[in-house]
Structures are given as C-alpha cells and as structure tokens.
C-alpha positions in Angstrom: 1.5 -11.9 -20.4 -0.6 -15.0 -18.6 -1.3 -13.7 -15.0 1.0 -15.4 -12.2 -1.5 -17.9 -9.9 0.6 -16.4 -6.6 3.3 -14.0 -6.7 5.6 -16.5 -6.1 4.8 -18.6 -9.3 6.6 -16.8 -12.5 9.8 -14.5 -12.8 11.6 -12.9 -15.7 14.3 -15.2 -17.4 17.3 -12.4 -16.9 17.0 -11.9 -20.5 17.6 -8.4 -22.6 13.9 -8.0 -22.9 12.7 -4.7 -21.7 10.5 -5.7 -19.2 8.2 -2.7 -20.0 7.4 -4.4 -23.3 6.8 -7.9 -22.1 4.6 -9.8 -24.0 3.6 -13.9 -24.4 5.6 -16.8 -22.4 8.9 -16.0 -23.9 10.1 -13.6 -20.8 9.0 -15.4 -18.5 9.1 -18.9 -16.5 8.5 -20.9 -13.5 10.5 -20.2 -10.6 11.2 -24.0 -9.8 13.1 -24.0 -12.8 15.7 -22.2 -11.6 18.1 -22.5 -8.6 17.1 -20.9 -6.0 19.5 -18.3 -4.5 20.5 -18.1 -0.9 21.1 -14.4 -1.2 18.9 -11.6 -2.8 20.4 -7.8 -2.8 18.0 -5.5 -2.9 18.4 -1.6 -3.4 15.6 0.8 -2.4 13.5 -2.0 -3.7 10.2 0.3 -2.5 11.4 3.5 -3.8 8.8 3.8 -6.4 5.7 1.9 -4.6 2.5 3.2 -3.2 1.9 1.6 0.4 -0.1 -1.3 -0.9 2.1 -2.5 -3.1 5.2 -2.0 -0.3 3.3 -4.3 2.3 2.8 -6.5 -0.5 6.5 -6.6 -1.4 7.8 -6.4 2.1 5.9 -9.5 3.1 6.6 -12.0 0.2 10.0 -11.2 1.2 9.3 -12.0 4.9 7.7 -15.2 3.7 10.6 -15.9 1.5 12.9 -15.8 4.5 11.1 -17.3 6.5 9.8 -20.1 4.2 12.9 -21.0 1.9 15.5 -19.4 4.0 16.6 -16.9 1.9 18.5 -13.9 3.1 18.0 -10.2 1.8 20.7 -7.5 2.6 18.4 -4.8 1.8 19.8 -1.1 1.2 16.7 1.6 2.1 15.6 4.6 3.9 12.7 3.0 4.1 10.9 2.9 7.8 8.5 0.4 6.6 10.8 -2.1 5.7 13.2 -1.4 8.0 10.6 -2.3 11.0 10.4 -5.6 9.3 13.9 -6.6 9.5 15.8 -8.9 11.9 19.2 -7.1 11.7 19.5 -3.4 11.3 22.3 -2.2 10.4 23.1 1.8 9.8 26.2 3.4 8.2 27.5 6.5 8.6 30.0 8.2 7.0 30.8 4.9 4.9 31.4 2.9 8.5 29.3 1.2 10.6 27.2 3.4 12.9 25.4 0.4 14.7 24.0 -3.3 14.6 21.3 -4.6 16.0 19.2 -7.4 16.0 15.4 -8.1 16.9 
C-alpha cells in the first residue's frame, strides 16, 4: 500500500477487503472523492491504541471538527478523549446521568 502524504489524504473504499490484507491501490482512494459526512460514530475508537497513536487519533478528530465541521458522537471510557470533548454526556443505567458542555 502507497503511504498516505497526511493522515487525512487516503481511506478504505467500504469494500469486503480485509483490511489486514490490503495490498496495491485497489482498497484504497482519495478522500475528496467521496462525500463527506456530517456525522462520524465512533465506538471505543482507542480501545486497542498505545498513547501515541490515541493523541494522534484524538487530534485529527479535533481538527476534523474543527476544520470541516464534522461532528463525532463518540462512545468510550476513555479519560483521554473524553477531556477533549465539547459535550460530555454520561449514561447510567441506560438514561442520561448528565450533560455538559465546555
């Protein structure tokens, strides 16, 4: 697989390939060729990260907000990304424990 230029450059197509076996141009393709979505759901998307790679992904999502106005309803236990967000919200016990904004 040819090496992205910035992280924000190449994706995978959504295809059946198994990502662990990627190989040549065929799985993957520039991000301007796609519409871009106004929501991205996210679930424990650190869960299997070591710290660098965490800040990495925790700020590309920060600079997709922030740049392209994209939104991320993120599910974690995650303190690190949590301290990131602008809108915390908790459940408990399937309802709504609190909301808050920074």
């Amino acid at each position: 697989m040819r090496p992205a230029t910035n992280s924000l450059s190449y994706t995978l197509n959504g295809s059946t390939d198994d990502p662990r076996n990627l190989h040549g141009l065929n799985s993957i393709h520039r991000v301007s060729d796609t519409p871009r979505p106004s929501i991205v759901l996210a679930d424990e998307p650190t869960a299997n990260l070591d710290s660098a790679t965490t800040t990495e992904l925790v700020g590309l999502m920060a600079r997709l907000n922030q740049e392209l106005g994209i939104t991320f309803v993120i599910g974690t236990h995650d303190p690190r990304v949590m301290d990131h967000s602008q809108r915390h919200i908790e459940l408990l016990d399937g309802r709504i424990a609190s909301d808050t904004r920074s």
